[in-house]
C-alpha positions in Angstrom: 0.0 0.0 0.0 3.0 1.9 0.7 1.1 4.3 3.3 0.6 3.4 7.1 -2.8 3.4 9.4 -1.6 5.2 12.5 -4.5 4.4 15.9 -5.2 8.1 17.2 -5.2 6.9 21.0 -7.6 9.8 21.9 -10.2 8.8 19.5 -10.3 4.8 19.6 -9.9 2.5 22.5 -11.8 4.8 24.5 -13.3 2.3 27.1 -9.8 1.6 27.8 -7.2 3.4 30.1 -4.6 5.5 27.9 -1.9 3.2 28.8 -3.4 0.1 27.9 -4.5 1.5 24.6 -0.9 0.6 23.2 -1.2 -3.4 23.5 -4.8 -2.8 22.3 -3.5 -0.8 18.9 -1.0 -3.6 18.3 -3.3 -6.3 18.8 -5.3 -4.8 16.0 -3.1 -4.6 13.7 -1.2 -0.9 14.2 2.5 -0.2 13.6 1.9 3.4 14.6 -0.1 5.4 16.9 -1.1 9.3 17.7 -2.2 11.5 20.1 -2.6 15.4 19.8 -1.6 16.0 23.7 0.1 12.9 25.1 0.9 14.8 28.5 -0.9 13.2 30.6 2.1 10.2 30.8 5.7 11.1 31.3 7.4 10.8 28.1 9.6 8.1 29.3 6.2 5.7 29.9 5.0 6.8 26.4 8.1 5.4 25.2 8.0 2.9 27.4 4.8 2.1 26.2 5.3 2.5 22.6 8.5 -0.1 22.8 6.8 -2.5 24.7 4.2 -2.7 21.7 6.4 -2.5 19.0 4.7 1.1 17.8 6.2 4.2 16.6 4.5 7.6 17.3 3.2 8.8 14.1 2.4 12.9 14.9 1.5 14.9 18.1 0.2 18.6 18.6 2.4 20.9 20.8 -0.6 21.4 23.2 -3.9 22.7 23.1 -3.7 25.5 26.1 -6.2 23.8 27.9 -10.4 22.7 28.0 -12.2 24.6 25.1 -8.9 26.1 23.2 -7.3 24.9 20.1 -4.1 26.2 20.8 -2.3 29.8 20.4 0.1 30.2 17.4 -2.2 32.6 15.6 -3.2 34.6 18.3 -0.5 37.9 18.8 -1.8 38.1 23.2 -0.6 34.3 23.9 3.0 34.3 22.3 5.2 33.9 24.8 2.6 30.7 26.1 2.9 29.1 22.6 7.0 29.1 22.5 7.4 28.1 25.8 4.9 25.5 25.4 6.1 24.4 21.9 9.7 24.2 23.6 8.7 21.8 26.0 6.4 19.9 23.5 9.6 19.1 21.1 11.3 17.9 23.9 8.5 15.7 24.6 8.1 14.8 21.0 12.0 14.1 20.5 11.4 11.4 23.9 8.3 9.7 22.3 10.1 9.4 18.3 7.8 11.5 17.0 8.2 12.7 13.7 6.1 15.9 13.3 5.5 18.3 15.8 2.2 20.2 15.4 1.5 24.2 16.5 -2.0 24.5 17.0 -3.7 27.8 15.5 -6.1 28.9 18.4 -9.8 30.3 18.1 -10.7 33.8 16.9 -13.0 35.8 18.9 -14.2 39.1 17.8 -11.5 41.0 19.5 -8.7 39.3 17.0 -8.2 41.0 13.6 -7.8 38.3 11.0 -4.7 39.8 9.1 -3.7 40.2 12.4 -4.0 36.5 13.2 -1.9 35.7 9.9 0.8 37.5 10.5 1.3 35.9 14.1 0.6 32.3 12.8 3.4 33.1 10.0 5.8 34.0 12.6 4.9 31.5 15.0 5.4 28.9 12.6 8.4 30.4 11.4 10.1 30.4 14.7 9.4 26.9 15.4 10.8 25.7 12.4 13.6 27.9 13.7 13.6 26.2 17.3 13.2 22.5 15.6 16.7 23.0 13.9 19.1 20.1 14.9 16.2 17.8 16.1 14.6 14.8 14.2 11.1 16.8 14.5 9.3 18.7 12.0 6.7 21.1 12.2 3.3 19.9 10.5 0.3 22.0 9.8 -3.4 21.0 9.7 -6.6 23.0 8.8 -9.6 22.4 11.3 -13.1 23.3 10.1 -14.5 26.0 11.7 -18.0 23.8 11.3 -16.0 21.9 14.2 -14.3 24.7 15.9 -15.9 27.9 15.1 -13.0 30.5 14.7 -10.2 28.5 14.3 -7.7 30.4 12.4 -6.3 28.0 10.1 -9.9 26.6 9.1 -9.0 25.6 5.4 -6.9 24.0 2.6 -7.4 27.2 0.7 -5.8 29.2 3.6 -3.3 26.7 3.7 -2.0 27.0 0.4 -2.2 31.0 0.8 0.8 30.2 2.8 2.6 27.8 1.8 4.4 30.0 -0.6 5.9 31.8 2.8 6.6 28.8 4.4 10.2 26.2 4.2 10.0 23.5 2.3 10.2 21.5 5.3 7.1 22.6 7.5 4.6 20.2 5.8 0.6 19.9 5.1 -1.7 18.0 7.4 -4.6 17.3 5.4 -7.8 16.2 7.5 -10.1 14.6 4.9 -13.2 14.9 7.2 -12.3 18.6 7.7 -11.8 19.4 4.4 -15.2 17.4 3.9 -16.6 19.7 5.7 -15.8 22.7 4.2 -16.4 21.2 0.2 -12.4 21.1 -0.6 -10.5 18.8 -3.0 -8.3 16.8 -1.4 -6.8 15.4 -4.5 -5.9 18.2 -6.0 -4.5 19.5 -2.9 -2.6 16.7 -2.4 -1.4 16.5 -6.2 -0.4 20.1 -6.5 1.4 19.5 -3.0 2.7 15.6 -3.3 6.7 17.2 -1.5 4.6 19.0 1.3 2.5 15.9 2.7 3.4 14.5 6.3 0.3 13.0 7.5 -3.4 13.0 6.8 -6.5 12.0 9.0 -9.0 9.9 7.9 -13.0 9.8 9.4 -16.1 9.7 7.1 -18.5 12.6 6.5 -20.7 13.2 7.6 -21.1 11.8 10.8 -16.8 11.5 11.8 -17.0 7.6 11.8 -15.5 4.9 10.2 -14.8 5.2 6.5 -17.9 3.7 5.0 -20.4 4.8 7.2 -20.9 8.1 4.8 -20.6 9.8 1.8 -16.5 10.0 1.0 -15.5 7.8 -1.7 -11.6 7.2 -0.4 -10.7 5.5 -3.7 -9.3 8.8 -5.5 -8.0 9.7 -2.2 -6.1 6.4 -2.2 -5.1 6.3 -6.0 -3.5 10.0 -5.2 -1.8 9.3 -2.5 -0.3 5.8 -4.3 0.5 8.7 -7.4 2.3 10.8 -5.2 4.0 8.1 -3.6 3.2 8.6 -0.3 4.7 6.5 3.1 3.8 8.3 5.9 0.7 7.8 7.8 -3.4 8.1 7.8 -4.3 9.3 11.2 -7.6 7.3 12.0 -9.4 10.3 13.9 -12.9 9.4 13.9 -15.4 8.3 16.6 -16.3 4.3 16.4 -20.0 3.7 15.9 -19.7 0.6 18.6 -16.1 -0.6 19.9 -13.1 0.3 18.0 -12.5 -3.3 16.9 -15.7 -4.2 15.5 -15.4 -1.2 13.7 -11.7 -1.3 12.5 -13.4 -4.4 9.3 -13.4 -1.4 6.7 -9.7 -1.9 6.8 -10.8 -5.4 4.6 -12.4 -3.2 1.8 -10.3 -0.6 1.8 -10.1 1.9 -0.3 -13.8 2.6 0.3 -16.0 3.4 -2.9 -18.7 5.6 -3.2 -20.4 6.4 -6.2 -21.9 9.6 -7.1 -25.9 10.0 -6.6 -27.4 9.0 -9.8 -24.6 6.4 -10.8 
């Protein structure tokens, strides 16, 4: 297949304690696993954890900033709390293996000026591909759809790509294909027009953020893209189960899912 299905620990196993989630991703199957804010265990368990299993960490999120926030790195009053907690996420994230390290954009209320917001975000993500220099970390950015988060900065591919041009080559894309569901985008021609800037993408079915199959995205183009673009990192599999994560994981058998346009 040549791409990877990573477990997103905060979205499956659920009815299980975070640290025996681990045996129960490689039990089903996993070689790698995810979680946007692993803090809750020392990074020496998570790598404990991880090794024990025989997993790799596929991508983590520098933090959140706590209940109901997305994070800060577009938002110019909370700088100095994103770089200090991006600084302690790396270190966390260079413990754990992980790969990509991702800065969180934060929720825009009415007292943030958008062009405002961009300008920070550029900067912020500027300065941690500064501070990731000399680790094996990169910085990874993902759109989330404000019909999810209402206000979140970096709410679309389109914005995306409006900075990508401002951006090193190696800060990479992190394409959510329920978010970008959500908001009517072309994945594929994102992902074709982008193939070098790809790290990771998340995979849940729309509507509904379940298990592929239990919507309306047909992940066959998404799949015969990727395969095109030659693709090896990892789908992040970021959806809620519709019963227990196991039962659910038999799409995997029919993958890539088909869907065929009404009327066909």
């Amino acid at each position: 297949m040549g791409y990877h299905f990573s477990a997103h620990l905060g979205f499956l196993f659920k009815d299980l304690p975070l640290e025996v989630r681990f045996e129960a991703a490689a039990a089903a199957g996993f070689d790698y696993v995810e979680h946007p804010s692993p803090f809750e265990l020392p990074a020496k368990r998570f790598r404990e954890l991880l090794d024990q299993n025989g997993l790799r960490m596929a991508q983590m999120s520098s933090g959140n900033g706590g209940a109901g926030l997305k994070g800060f790195a577009a938002l110019s009053d909370h700088t100095d709390a994103f770089r200090e907690g991006y600084l302690r996420a790396a270190d966390y994230a260079e413990e754990v293996g992980s790969p990509f390290l991702h800065p969180m954009a934060g929720l825009m209320t009415e007292a943030h000026d958008r062009a405002e917001c961009q300008k920070t975000w550029l900067e912020n993500v500027l300065w941690a591909q500064e501070a990731l220099k000399g680790r094996a970390l990169n910085v990874i950015v993902e759109p989330i759809s404000e019909a999810t988060f209402p206000g979140y900065y970096l709410s679309t591919l389109g914005v995306l790509e409006e900075m990508l041009p401002e951006l090193p080559e190696n800060v990479y894309a992190f394409v959510d294909i329920f978010h970008a569901a959500c908001n009517h985008e072309d994945v594929c021609a994102f992902i074709r027009k982008y193939a070098d800037r790809v790290g990771h993408l998340h995979i849940a079915d729309h509507p509904g953020r379940h298990e592929p199959g239990t919507g309306e995205i047909d992940f066959a183009p998404v799949d015969r893209c990727l395969k095109e673009a030659g693709f090896t990192g990892c789908l992040g599999l970021e959806y809620h189960p519709m019963a227990s994560t196991n039962d659910g994981l038999i799409w995997r058998d029919s993958w890539p899912i088909f869907r065929t346009k009404s009327g066909e």
